[in-house]
C-alpha positions in Angstrom: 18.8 47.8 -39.2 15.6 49.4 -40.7 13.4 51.2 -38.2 9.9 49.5 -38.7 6.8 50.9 -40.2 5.0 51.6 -36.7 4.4 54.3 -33.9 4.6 53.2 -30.3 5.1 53.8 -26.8 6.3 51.5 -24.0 6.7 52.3 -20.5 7.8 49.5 -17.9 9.2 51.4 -15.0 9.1 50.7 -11.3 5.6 48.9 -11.6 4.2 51.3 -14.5 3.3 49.4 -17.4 2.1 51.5 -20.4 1.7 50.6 -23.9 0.4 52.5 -26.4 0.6 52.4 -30.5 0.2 51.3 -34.1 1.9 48.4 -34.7 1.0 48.8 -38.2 1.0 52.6 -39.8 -1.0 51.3 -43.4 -4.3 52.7 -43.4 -3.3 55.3 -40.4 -4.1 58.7 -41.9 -1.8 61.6 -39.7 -5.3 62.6 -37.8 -4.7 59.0 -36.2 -1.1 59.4 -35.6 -1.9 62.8 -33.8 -4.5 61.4 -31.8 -2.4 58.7 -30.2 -0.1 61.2 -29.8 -2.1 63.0 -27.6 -3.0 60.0 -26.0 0.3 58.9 -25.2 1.3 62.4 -23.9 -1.9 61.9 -21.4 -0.6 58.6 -20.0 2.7 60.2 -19.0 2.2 63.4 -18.5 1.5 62.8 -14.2 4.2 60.4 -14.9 6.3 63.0 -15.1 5.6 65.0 -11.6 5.6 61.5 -9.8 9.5 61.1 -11.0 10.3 64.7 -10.2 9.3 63.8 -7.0 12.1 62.3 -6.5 14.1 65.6 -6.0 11.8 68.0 -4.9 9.0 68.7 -2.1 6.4 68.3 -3.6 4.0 68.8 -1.2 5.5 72.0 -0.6 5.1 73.4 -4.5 1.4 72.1 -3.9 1.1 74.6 -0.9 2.5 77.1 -2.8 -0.2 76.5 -5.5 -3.0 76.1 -3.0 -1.9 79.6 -1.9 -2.3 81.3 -5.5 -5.2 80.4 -5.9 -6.8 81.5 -2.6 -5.2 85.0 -2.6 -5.6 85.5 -6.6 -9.2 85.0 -7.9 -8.7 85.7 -11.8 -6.8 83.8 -13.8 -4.4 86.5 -15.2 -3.2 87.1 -11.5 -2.4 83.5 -10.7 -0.3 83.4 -13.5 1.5 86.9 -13.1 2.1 85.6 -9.3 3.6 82.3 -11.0 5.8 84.5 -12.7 6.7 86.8 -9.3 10.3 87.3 -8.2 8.3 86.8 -4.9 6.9 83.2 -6.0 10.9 82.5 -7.2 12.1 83.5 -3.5 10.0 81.2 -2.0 11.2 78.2 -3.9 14.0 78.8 -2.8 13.3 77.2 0.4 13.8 73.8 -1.3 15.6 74.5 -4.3 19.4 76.2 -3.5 20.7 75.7 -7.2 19.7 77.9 -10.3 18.8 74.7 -12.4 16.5 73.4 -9.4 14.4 76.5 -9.2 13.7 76.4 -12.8 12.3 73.1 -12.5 10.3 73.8 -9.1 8.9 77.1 -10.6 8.0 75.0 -14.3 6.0 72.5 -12.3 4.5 75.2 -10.5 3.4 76.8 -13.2 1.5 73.3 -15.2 0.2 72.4 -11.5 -1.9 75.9 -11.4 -2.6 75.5 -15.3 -3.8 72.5 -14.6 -5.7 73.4 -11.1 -6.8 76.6 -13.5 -9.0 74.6 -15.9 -7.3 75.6 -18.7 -9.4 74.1 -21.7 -6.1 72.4 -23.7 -6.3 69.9 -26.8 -7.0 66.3 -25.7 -7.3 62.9 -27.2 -10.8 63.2 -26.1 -11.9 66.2 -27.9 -9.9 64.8 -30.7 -11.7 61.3 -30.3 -15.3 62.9 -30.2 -14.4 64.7 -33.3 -13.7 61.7 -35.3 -16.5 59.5 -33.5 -13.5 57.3 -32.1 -13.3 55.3 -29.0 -9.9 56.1 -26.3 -7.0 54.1 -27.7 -6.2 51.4 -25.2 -3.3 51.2 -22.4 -2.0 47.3 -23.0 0.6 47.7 -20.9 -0.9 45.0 -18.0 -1.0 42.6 -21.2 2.0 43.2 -23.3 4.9 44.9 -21.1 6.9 42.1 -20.0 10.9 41.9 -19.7 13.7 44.7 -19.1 12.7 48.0 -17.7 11.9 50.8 -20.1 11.1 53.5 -21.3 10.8 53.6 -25.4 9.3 55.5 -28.4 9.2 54.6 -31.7 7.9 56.8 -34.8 8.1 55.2 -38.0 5.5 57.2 -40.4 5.8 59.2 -43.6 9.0 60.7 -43.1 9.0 61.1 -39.6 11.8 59.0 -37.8 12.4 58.9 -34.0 13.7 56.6 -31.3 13.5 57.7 -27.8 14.8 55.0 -25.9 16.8 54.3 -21.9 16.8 51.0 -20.8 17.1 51.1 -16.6 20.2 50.3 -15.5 21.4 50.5 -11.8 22.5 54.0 -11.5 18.8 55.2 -12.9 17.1 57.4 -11.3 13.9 58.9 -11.1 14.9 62.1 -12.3 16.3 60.5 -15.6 12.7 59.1 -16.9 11.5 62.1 -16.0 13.6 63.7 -18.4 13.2 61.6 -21.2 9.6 61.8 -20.4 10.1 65.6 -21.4 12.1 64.8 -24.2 9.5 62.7 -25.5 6.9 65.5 -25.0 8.3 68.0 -26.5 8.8 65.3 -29.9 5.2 65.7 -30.1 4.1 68.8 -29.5 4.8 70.2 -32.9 4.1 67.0 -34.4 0.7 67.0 -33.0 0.2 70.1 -34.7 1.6 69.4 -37.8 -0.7 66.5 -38.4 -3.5 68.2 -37.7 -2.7 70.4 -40.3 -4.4 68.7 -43.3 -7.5 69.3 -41.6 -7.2 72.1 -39.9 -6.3 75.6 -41.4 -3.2 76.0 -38.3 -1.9 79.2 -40.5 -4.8 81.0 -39.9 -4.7 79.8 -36.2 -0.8 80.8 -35.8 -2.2 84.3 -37.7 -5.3 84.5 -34.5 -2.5 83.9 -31.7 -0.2 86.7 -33.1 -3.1 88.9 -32.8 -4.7 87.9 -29.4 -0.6 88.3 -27.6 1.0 91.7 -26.9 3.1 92.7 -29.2 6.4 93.5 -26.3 8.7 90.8 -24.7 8.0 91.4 -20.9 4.2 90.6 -20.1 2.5 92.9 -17.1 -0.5 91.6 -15.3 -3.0 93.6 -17.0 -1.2 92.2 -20.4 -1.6 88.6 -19.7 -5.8 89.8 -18.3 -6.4 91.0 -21.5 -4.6 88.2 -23.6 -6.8 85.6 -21.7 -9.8 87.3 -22.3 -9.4 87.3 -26.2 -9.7 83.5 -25.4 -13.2 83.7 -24.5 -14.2 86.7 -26.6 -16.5 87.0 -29.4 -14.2 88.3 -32.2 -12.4 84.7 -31.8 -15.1 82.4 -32.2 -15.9 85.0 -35.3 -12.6 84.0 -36.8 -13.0 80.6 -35.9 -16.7 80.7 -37.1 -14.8 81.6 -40.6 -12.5 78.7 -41.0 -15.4 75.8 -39.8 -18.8 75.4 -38.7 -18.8 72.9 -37.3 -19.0 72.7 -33.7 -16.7 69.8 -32.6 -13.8 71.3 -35.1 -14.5 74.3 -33.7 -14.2 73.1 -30.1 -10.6 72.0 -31.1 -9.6 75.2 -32.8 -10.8 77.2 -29.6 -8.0 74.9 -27.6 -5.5 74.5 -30.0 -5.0 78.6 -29.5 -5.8 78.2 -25.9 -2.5 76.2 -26.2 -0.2 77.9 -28.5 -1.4 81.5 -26.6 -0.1 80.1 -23.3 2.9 79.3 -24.8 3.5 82.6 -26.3 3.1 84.2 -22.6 6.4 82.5 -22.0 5.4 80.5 -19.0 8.4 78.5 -17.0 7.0 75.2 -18.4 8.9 72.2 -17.6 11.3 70.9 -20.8 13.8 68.4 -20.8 16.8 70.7 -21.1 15.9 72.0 -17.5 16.3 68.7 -15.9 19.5 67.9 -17.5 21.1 70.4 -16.8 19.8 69.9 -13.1 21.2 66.6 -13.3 24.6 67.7 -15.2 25.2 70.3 -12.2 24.0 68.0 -9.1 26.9 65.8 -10.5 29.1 68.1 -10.0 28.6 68.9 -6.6 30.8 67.0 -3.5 29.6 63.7 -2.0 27.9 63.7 1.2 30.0 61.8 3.7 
């Protein structure tokens, strides 16, 4: 059966009724398909700590964070301290197997990016760019029926269906993944359609130059990467490619993003959690 023309997002899960999409791609350019992008990866993105939940403490990685950022007061030295063998022993007061450390410590690390301030690419920035309004949640109006969680992508090329209909061994932790899966869909996506407006091979070209050029990042490494962010010689370069000030504004983020990622942060991905759930499988019953 052909996959139709469109590019959506349904989510109908324990009360949580999202809707996002195109239900028509003719006249979408790809600056509209990565702006609902973005906007989708907003509506689910908490989603994805709420579900999570369901397996760890998090009120516990939330002290942990609240601690970081009361004994660390630059940004460099929360996120070295994220990265600590010190920080890993800790979670290991609620997380006994390999696979649930990695998760604990990757949503340690996007709760004190997030509690940082970390400018990032929105739909916002994207929006005020085009002189766009937010693209609407319908999910109150138009998520009816089975539980779900489902993407579509239909668009030039790009074909993808992302789909787990809840059945009654699903848990928490298995939205969650697909949730990531979903994620990291767009990510590159995002950038790619950006692309045919904005010059990302001299961006990729910036971020090579503002990282350190080694595979194991020190403290005073990941100080002076972050303060190429803010520096002058970047909004040079970024003066050179536009002019204009909202374009700008998303260039500035758009290596914000793609810097953090070459730090090699424990971000959360999908393959994580699987494997989480693959070995928790394994292990003996309770009686």
């Amino acid at each position: 059966m052909p996959i139709p023309e469109k590019v959506e997002f349904i989510g109908n899960y324990k009360g949580w009724k999202c809707y996002k999409g195109f239900e028509a791609t003719e006249g979408k350019d790809k600056l509209d398909i990565a702006r609902l992008l973005l906007s989708i990866r907003e509506s689910f993105n908490e989603k994805i700590f709420e579900f999570l939940g369901q397996g760890f403490n998090l009120k516990f990685i939330q002290e942990i964070v609240d601690s970081i950022l009361r004994d660390e007061k630059t940004i460099s030295g929360a996120l070295y301290k994220v990265k600590s063998p010190k920080t890993t022993k800790k979670l290991s007061e609620i997380a006994d197997l390999k696979e649930a450390k990695d998760i604990a410590k990757g949503m340690l690390t996007e709760m004190v990016l997030e509690r940082l301030g970390i400018e990032r690419l929105t739909p916002n920035v994207l929006n005020d760019y085009l002189g766009e309004k937010p693209i609407e949640d319908k999910g109150n109006e138009v998520v009816i029926g089975k539980e779900m969680v489902h993407f579509l992508s239909n668009y030039k090329g790009w074909k993808c269906v992302k789909r787990m209909e809840v059945e009654e061994l699903t848990e928490d932790m298995d939205i969650a993944m697909l949730l990531l899966s979903i994620r990291e869909s767009f990510n590159n996506k995002i950038y790619d359609y950006m692309s045919d407006k904005f010059d990302m091979k001299s961006l990729d070209e910036i971020v090579s130059d503002i990282l350190p050029n080694k595979s194991r990042f020190k403290e005073e490494d990941i100080a002076s990467t972050l303060s190429k962010l803010n520096g002058l010689e970047l909004m040079t370069k970024l003066e050179k490619i536009t002019t204009d000030p909202k374009a700008k504004e998303i260039l500035k983020r758009i290596v914000a993003e793609k810097t953090l990622a070459g730090l090699k942060l424990s971000l959360l991905n999908a393959k994580m959690v699987e494997k989480y759930i693959e070995k928790k499988a394994l292990l003996p019953k309770p009686t």
